[in-house]
N, C-alpha and C positions, 0 to 999 in steps of 0.2 A: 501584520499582514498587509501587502502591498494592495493597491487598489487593484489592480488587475484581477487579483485571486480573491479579494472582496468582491468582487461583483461576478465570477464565477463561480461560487460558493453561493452566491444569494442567487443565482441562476438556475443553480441543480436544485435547489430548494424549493425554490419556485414552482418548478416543473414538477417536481414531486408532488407539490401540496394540488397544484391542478388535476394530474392524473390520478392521484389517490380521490380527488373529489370527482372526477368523472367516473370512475368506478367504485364508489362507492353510491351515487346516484342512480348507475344502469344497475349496479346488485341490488337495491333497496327499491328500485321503482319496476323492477321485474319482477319482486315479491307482492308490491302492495296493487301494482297493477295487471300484472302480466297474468299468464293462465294459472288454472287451477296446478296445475302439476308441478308451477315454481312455488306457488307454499307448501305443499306437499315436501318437498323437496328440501323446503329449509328447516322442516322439522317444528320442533316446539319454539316458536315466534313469539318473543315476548313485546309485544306490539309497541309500547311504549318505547323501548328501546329502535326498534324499526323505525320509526316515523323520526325521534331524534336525528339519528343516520344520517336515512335519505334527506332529508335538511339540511342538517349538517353542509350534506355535503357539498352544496351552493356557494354555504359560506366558505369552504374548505376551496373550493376555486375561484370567489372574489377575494380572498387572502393572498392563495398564490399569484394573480393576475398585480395584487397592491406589494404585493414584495418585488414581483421581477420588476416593478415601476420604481422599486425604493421607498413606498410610500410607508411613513411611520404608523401611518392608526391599522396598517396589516400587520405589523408586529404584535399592538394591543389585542386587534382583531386573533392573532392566534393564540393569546393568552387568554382570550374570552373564549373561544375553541375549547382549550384544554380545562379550564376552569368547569364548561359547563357540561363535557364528557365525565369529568372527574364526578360530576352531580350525579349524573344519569345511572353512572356504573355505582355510585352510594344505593341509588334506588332500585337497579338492576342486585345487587346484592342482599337490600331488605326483601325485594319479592324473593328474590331466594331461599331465603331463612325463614320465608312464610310459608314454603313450602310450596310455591311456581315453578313452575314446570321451566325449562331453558336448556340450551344445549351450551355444550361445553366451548363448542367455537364462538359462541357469544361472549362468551368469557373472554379468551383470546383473543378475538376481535377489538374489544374493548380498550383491554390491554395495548394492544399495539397502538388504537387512537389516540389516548391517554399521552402512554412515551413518545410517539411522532409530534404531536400538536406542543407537548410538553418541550421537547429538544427543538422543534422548531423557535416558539415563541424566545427561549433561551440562546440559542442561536442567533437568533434576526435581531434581538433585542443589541447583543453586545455588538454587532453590524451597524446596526443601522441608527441607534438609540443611542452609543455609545459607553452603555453602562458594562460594569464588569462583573 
């Protein structure tokens, strides 16, 4: 891949990981902060899971802010991302199996964190890190 299309590709990526972290911020902090009618709303809230999220999702826009820079510890950074989604949803599935309460878009949710942050890191790594 030519450089051109190397740094448009690490471009849309970028943008992705920002916007996915600034909506995942304004979902998650309209739940833990916003009125009563937005937990209402999101149904069975597995709290632990929530607060990871909205965190999350900070780092999820100082990753994409270090990728659209080229910066390499945003690479690692979204492997640390995906690694510690990867934990959360381990533990989001033990409370399950204990019999906690959760909705099903949690699941899904998760899911797509997981393989975004997962294809990101893999991604930016062979970019920017050079590994194949």
């Amino acid at each position: 891949m030519n450089q051109v299309k190397k740094k448009i590709a690490l471009r849309v990526v970028s943008v992705v990981a920002v916007l996915f972290g600034l909506l995942t911020i304004k979902s998650g902090g309209s739940v833990l902060f916003g009125p009563e009618s937005a937990k209402l709303a999101a149904g069975n809230v597995v709290d632990f899971v929530l607060w990871f999220n909205f965190l999350a999702g900070f780092l999820y826009v100082i990753a994409g802010i270090g990728l659209w820079m080229e910066k390499v510890w945003a690479v690692w950074l979204a492997g640390l991302i995906a690694i510690m989604t990867a934990l959360v949803f381990l533990a989001l599935t033990v409370h399950i199996s204990g019999g906690g309460l959760y909705e099903n878009r949690t699941i899904a949710a998760m899911t797509l964190r997981f393989t975004l942050w997962t294809f990101i890191f893999f991604f930016t790594r062979k970019k920017l890190v050079g590994r194949t």
